[in-house]
C-alpha positions as CSV (number, residue, x, y, z in Angstrom):
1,X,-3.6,-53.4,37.4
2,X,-6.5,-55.8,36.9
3,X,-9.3,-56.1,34.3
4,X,-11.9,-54.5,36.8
5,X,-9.6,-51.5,37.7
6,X,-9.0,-51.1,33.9
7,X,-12.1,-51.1,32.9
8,X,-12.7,-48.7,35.3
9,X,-10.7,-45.8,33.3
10,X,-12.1,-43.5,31.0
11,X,-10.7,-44.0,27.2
12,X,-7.7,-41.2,27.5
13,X,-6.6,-43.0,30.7
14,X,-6.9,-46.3,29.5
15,X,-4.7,-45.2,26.5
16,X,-2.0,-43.5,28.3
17,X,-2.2,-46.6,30.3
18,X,-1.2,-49.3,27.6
19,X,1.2,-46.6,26.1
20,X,2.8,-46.1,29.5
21,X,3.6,-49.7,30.1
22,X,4.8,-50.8,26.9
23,X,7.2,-47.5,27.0
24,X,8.6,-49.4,30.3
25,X,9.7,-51.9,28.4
26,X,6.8,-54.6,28.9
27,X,5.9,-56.7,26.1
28,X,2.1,-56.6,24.5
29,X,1.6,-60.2,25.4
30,X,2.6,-59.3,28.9
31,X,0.0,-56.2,29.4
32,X,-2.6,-58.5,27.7
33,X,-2.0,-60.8,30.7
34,X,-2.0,-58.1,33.5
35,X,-5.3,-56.7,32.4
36,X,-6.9,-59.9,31.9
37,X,-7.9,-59.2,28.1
38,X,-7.1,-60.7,24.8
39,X,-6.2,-58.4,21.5
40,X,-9.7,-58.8,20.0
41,X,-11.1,-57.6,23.3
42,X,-9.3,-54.9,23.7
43,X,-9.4,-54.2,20.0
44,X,-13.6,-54.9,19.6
45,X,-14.6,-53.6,22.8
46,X,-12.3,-51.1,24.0
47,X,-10.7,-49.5,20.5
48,X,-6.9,-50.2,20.8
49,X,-5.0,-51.5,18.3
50,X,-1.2,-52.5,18.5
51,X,0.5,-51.8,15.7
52,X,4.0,-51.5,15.0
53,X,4.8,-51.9,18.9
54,X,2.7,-48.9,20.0
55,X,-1.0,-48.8,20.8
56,X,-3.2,-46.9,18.7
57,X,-7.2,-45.8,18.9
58,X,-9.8,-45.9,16.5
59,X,-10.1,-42.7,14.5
60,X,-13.4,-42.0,15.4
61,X,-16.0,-43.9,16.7
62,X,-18.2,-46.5,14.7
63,X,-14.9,-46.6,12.6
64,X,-15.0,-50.2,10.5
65,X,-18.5,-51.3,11.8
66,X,-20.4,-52.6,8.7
67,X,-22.4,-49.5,8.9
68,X,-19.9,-47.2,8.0
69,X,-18.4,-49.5,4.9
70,X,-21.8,-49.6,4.1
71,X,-22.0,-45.8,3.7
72,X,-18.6,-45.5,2.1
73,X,-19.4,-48.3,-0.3
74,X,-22.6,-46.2,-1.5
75,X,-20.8,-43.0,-1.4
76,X,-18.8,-44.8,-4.2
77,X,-21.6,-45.4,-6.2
78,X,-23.0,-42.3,-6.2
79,X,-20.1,-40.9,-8.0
């Protein structure tokens, strides 16, 4: 698959995608390659981490955007 059909997949596809093809046995560095993205793209823009040799998604959306620690951090204060 290539970046522009990837990109073309809604976030559930996209995910069993990347989980799909490193169950196969390809290595990250490998799908990186085949969908024409590096890890902080597909981390920043599209919300996949790989961690522990599995891909993961963000928890929710806006998830550790200075924003949100901003929000925490005065939630702290508050207290």
């Amino acid at each position: 698959m290539n970046k522009e059909d990837y990109l073309k997949l809604d976030t559930d596809s996209a995910y069993k995608f990347l989980s799909s093809e490193l169950a196969e046995g390809k290595e990250f560095s490998q799908l990186l390659d085949s969908i024409g993205m590096s890890k902080v793209e597909l981390e920043k823009k599209q919300g996949f981490y790989y961690i522990k040799g599995k891909i993961m998604r963000k928890p929710f959306k806006g998830y550790a955007t200075p924003k949100v620690e901003e929000k925490f951090q005065g939630l702290q204060r508050e207290k």
